[in-house]
N, C-alpha and C positions, 0 to 999 in steps of 0.2 A: 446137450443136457448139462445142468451144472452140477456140483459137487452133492446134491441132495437131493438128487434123481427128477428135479423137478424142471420142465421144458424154462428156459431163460426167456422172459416177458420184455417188452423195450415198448416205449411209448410212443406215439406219432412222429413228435417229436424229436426222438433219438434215431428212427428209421429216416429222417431228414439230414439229419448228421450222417448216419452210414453210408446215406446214398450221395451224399457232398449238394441236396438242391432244398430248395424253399417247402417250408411246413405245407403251403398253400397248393404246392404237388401230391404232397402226400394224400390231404383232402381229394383234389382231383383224381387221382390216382383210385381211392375206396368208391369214390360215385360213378366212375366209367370205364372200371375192371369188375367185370364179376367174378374172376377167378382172385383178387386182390385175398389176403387172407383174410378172416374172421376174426374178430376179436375173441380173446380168453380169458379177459378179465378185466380190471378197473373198475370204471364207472361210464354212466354213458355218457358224462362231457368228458374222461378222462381214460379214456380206453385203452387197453394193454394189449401185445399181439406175441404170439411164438416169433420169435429169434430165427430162429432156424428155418419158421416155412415164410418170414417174410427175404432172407437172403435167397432162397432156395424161387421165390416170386421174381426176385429182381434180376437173378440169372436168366431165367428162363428169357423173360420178357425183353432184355437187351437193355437193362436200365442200370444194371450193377456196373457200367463202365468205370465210373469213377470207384465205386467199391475195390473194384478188382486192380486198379491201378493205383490205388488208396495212397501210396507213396512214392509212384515214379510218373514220369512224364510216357511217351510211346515209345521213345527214345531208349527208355531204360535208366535215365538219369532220376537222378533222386531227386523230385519237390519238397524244397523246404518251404516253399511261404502257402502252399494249398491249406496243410493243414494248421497253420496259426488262427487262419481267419474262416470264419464259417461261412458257406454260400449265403446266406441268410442275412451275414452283415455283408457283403460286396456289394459299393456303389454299381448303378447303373454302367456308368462307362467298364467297370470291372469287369462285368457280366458279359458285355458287348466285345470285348476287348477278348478274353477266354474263348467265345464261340466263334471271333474271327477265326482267332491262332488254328483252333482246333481244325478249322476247315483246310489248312493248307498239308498237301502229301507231304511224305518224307522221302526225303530225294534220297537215292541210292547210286552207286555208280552205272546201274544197268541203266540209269535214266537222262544221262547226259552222254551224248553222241559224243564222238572220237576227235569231230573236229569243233566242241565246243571249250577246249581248254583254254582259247584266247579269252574269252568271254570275261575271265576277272585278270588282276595283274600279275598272278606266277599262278602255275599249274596246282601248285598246292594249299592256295587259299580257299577258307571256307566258304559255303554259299554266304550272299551277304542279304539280309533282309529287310528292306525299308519302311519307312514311316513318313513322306514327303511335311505329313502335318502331325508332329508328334505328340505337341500340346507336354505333357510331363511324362511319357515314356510309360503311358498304359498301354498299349499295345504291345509296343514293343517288351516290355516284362512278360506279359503272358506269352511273347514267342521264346524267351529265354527261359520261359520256367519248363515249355514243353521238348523244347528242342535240345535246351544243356549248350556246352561249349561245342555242339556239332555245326554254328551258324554263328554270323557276325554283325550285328546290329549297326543301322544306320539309320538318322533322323535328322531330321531339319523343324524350325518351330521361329514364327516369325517372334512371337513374344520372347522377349529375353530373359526374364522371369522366370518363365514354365521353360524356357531351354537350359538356365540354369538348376534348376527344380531337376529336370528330365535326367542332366548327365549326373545328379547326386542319388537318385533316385537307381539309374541302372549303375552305378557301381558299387552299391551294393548289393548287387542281385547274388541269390547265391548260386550261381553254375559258374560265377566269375568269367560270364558271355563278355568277350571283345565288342566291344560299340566305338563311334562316334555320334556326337549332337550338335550340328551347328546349330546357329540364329542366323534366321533372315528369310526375306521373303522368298518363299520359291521358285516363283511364276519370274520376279524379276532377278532375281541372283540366286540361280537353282546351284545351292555348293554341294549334290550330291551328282549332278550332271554326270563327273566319270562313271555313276554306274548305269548311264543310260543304254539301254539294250542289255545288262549284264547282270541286274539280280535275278535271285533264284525266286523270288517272292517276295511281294509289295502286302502291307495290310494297313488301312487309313480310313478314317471317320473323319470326313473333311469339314474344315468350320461352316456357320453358317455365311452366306453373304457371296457376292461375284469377286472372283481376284482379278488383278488386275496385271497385262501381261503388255511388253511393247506391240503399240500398233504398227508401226511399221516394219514387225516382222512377223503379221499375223499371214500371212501367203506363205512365206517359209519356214513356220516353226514349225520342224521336224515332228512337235508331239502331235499336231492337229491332223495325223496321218488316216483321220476317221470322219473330218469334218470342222469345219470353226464352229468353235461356241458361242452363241447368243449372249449378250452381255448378262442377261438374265438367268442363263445356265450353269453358274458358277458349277454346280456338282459334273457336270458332266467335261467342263474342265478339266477338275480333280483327277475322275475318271480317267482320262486320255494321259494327264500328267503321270499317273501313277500306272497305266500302260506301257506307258514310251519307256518307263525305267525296265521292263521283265524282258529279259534275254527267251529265246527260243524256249515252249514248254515252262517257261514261267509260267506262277499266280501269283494274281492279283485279287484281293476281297476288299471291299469298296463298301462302307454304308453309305447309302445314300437316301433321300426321303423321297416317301411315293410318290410325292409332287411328281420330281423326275422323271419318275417311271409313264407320267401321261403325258407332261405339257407338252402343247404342241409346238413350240418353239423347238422343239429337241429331237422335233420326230426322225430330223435326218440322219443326227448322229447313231440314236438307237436304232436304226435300220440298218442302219454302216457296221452297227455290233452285231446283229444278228447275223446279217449277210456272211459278213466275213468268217465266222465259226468262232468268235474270239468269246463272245459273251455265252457261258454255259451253264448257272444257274444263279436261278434269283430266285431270294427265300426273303418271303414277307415276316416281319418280327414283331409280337406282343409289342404293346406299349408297356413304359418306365424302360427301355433299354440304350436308352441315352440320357443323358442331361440335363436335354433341353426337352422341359414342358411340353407336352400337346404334337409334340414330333412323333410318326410313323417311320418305322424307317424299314428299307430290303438292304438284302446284302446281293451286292453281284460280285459275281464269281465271272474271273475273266482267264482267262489262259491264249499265250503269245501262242500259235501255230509255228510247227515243225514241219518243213515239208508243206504238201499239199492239205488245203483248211480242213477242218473236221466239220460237212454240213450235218454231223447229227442232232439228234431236237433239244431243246434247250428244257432242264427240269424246272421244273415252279414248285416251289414248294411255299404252301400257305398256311403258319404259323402266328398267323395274329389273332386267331381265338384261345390262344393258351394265354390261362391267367396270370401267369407269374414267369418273369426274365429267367426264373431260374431253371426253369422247365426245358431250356432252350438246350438244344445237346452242346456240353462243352469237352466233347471228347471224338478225336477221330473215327473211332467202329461206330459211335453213334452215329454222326453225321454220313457215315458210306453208307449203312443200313435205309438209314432216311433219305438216303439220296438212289437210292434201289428201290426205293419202296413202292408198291402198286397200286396203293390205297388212296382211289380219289378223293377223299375227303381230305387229304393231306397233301400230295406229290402226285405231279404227272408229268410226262416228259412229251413237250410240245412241239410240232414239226415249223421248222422254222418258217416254212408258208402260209403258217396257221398265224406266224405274229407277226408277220408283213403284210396281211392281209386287212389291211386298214389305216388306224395311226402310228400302229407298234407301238402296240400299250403293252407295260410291262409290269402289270400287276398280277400279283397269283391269283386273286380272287377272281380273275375272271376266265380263268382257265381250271383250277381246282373245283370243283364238283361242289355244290353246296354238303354239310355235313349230315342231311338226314333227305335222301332225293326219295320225296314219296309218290308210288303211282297214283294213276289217276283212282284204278278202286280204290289204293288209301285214302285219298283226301275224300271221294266220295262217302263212308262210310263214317268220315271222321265228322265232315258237313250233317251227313244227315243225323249223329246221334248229338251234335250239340242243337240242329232243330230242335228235337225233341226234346232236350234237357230243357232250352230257353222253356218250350212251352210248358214244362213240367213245373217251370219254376214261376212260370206265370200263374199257373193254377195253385199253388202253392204261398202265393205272399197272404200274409197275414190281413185278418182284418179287424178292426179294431169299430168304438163303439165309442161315444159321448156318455158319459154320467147322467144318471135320471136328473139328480141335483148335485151343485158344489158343495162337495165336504170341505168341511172347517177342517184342516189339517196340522197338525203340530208338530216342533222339530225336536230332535235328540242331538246334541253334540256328541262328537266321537271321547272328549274327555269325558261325559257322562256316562257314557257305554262303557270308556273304558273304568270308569270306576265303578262301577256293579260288576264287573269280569263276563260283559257280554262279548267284549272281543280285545286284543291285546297287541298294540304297537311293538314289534320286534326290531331290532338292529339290521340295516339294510344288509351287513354283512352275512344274516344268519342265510342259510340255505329254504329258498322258498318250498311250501309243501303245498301238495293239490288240494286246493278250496281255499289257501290265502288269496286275500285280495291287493293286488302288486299294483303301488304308486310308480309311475315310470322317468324315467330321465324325458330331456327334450321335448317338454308339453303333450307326451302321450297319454291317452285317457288312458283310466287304472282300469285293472284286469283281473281277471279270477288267475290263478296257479292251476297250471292245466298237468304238473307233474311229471315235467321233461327237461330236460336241459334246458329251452330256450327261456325258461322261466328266469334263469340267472342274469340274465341280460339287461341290462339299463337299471336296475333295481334302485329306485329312490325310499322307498317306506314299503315295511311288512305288516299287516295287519293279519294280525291270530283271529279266526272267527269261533264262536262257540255255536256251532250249528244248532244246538237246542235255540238255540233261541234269536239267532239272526239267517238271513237267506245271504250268500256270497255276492250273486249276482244283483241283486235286489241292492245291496251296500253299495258296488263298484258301480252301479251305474248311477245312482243319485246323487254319490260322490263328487260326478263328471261336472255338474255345474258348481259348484264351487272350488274345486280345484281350478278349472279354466278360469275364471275370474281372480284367483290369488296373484299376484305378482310374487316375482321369485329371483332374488338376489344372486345366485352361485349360477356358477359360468355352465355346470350341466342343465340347467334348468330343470330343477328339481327342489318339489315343495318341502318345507322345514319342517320336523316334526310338533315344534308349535302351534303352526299352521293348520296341518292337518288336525288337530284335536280341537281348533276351532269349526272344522269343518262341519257340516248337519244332515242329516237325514231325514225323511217321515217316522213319526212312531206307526207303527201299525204290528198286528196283530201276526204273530210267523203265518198262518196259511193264507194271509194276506199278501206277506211279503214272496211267498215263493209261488205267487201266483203272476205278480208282476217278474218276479227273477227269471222264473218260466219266459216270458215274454221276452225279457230282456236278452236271454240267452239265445232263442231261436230267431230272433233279430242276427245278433251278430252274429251267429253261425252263418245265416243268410246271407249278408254282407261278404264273409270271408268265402263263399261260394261263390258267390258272384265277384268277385274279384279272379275269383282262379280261374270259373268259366272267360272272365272278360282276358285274361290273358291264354290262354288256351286259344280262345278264337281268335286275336292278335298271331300269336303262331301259326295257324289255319291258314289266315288271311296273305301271311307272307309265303306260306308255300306255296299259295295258289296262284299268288302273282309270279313267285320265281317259275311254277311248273308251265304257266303260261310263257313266259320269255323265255324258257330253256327249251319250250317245243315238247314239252310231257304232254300239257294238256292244252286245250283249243277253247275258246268259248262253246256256249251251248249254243244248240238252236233255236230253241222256243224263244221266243217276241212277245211281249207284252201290248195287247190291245193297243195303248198308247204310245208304243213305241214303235209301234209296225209303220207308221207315214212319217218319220221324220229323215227315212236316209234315203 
């Protein structure tokens, strides 16, 4: 409560900012939470919430992580650079770079066996954590912002440039993490080789393209311990490279693009992952979470075996319907929770006979559940009330009639009208009201003001109507042929008010005009009906074909006269 007994109100907005992710969460968040809190006040494009039952929301639900660690890492170390820059401005790689780091444990001493103290070069060196492809030291900074001086940074980056970049970049990080950053290629002059078999954790977004390694030592490169790589495999390269570095009970997090995850060039490798226990989750990611345009990418999650492998089942987890990178969990209890999680629509943990049983396809989607699995009585029910709606609407369309004879018709310019005060051109800025007639940006025909927020959207020209004596609809639709015909100079494409006041209408008589306005209206209603019905049945159509290929539902029996003798 604040000082004036009154609940503290925070805007969308601001509950973006508290919860460290993108506005475009918080949206998603009110359309697919019903418990999401309520608005208390604003306005309805600009809505205000309680403070206190939206924190009291983000606990509950496992979303407050970054809230609740607002200024430290897991570690306990203090983040300085989290809060300078908001989730909202973080480049792609940024975002990508954060939900690696977050995915690796924090190693404790109960987690390294007695006889793993050889593993770096004196017993009292830190874990050290690689980057084989550093590029400028985004990864590795998000492991230094989480982990503090508890680990020791190491990268290589063939570009000299960005490996210069990289080593100016981490020292000034503020935990003042110990690094190194060579240059050069790694495949043929790997300068991080001494920590082969001995880091505690790898984390790499490997370039695009095949690297290029000696062929006459592809029989005995120690890394290829899982299979040689197709020259067209480069990622699954990467992969094995940035394997071969993780000592016993290492991680390894790998993006790599879905490509990989099916081609069949690569099936042996991925089956040599599976088999062997090493590969333990793969989590498909929203697009915008890398760099590069039109890329897909999963994250595999690898771990060296201790002992005897681990055949338990491999989790998938299928996050490429979330609309925004930022949604993505960048915080360790997110990611355990989500990786617990029993919710097929998201996560499920796969028996590794399940992904050898084919090409070793390594996609979530085709093991994660569709997001709304309806039975067969749903879609039955749902089929047969859009029949009937179709027919309702068929009996329903309008019918219209030819003119005894052609009336002589005459026009009104809108500078006419508006000089008698029949209706009145407002400033695109002003706030439209229900019954203006709204000019639109990008060649959209103009529109009545339906008295909602979405009215604020694209606004080119406000026309004030004086309903004594004009019809709204009746204006906005005879409008439509002269506006389309205008040419339109500014880059929104959006008519001049010039222009528009050359524009013309019919004169006619007001019970004239809102006889046609009538018409005009129950038209586009029509229209905008049959647009939802025509996407609705699109939806239909795709669960019936998935309920079909998932074994829900079967075709029917009934045959059609004409189709009974062709099989």
């Amino acid at each position: 409560m604040d000082p004036g007994g009154q609940e503290e109100q925070i805007t969308a907005a601001a509950i973006a900012r508290l919860a460290g992710v993108g506005r475009a969460a918080v949206s998603n968040w009110q359309r697919r939470y019903p418990a999401f809190p309520k608005p208390v006040g604003g306005s309805p494009t600009s809505p205000t919430f309680d403070r206190a039952e939206v924190e009291a929301w983000l606990k509950a639900t496992g979303k407050a992580d970054q809230l609740a660690t607002a200024g430290q890492t897991d570690t306990g170390t203090q983040r300085i650079s989290e809060p300078e820059r908001s989730i909202t401005d973080l480049a792609p790689g940024d975002l990508l770079a954060r939900s690696m780091a977050a995915l690796l444990p924090r190693e404790t001493a109960a987690d390294r066996p007695a006889e793993d103290e050889d593993f770096l070069d004196a017993p009292e060196d830190l874990p050290v954590v690689l980057d084989p492809a550093c590029g400028t030291a985004t990864a590795l900074l998000a492991v230094a912002d989480r982990f503090g001086g508890q680990v020791r940074l190491a990268g290589q980056e063939m570009n000299q440039d960005y490996a210069q970049t990289a080593r100016f970049n981490l020292s000034g990080n503020a935990n003042a993490v110990a690094y190194e950053v060579h240059a050069g290629d790694s495949f043929l002059d790997n300068q991080l080789a001494r920590y082969l078999g001995k880091a505690a954790a790898v984390v790499c977004e490997p370039p695009f393209g095949s690297p290029q390694w000696p062929e006459a030592e592809l029989a005995t490169d120690p890394r290829w311990e899982l299979g040689i790589p197709a020259p067209r495999d480069g990622e699954l390269a990467w992969v094995q490279h940035c394997y071969a570095h993780l000592r016993p009970r290492g991680v390894a997090v790998v993006a790599v693009s879905q490509r990989t995850c099916v081609q069949h060039s690569g099936e042996g490798i991925r089956a040599a992952l599976i088999r062997s226990g090493v590969l333990r989750v793969v989590i498909a990611l929203p697009q915008g979470m890398t760099s590069v345009p039109g890329t897909d990418l999963c994250l595999w999650l690898l771990q060296r075996p201790y002992g005897e492998p681990d055949h338990g089942p491999v989790r998938m987890i299928d996050l490429s319907g979330l609309g925004d990178g930022a949604d993505v969990p960048r915080e360790f209890a997110a990611w355990q929770r989500l990786l617990g999680d029993a919710d097929p629509t998201v996560s499920r943990a796969v028996p590794r006979l399940d992904l050898l049983d084919g090409d070793a396809n390594l996609l979530p989607s085709r093991y994660v559940a569709a997001s709304v699995q309806a039975t067969a009585g749903d879609l039955a029910k749902v089929t047969e009330r859009l029949a009937y709606l179709y027919a309702a609407i068929g009996r329903g369309l309008p019918a219209f009639q030819a003119p005894g004879q052609r009336a002589r018709t005459s026009f009104v310019t809108l500078a006419e009208l508006e000089r008698v005060g029949a209706l009145t051109i407002r400033s695109r800025d002003d706030t439209p009201r229900r019954g203006d007639v709204l000019l639109r940006t990008t060649g959209r025909p103009p529109a009545v003001a339906a008295g909602t927020s979405a009215d604020d959207k694209g606004v080119a020209q406000v026309i004030e109507i004086d309903e004594t004596r004009l019809d709204a609809y009746f204006v906005a639709t005879f409008l439509r042929a002269d506006v389309g015909a205008l040419p339109v100079a500014n880059t929104l494409g959006a008519i001049s008010r010039e222009d528009l006041r050359r524009c013309r209408i019919p004169r006619m008589l007001l019970a004239e005009q809102r006889r046609y306005g009538d018409a005009f209206r129950r038209l586009l209603e029509l229209g905008a009906a049959l647009r939802t019905l025509a996407d609705v049945s699109e939806k239909v159509i795709e669960q019936t074909i998935h309920g079909l290929t998932a074994g829900v539902l079967v075709p029917g029996s009934e045959v059609s006269e004409g189709e009974a003798g062709k099989w």
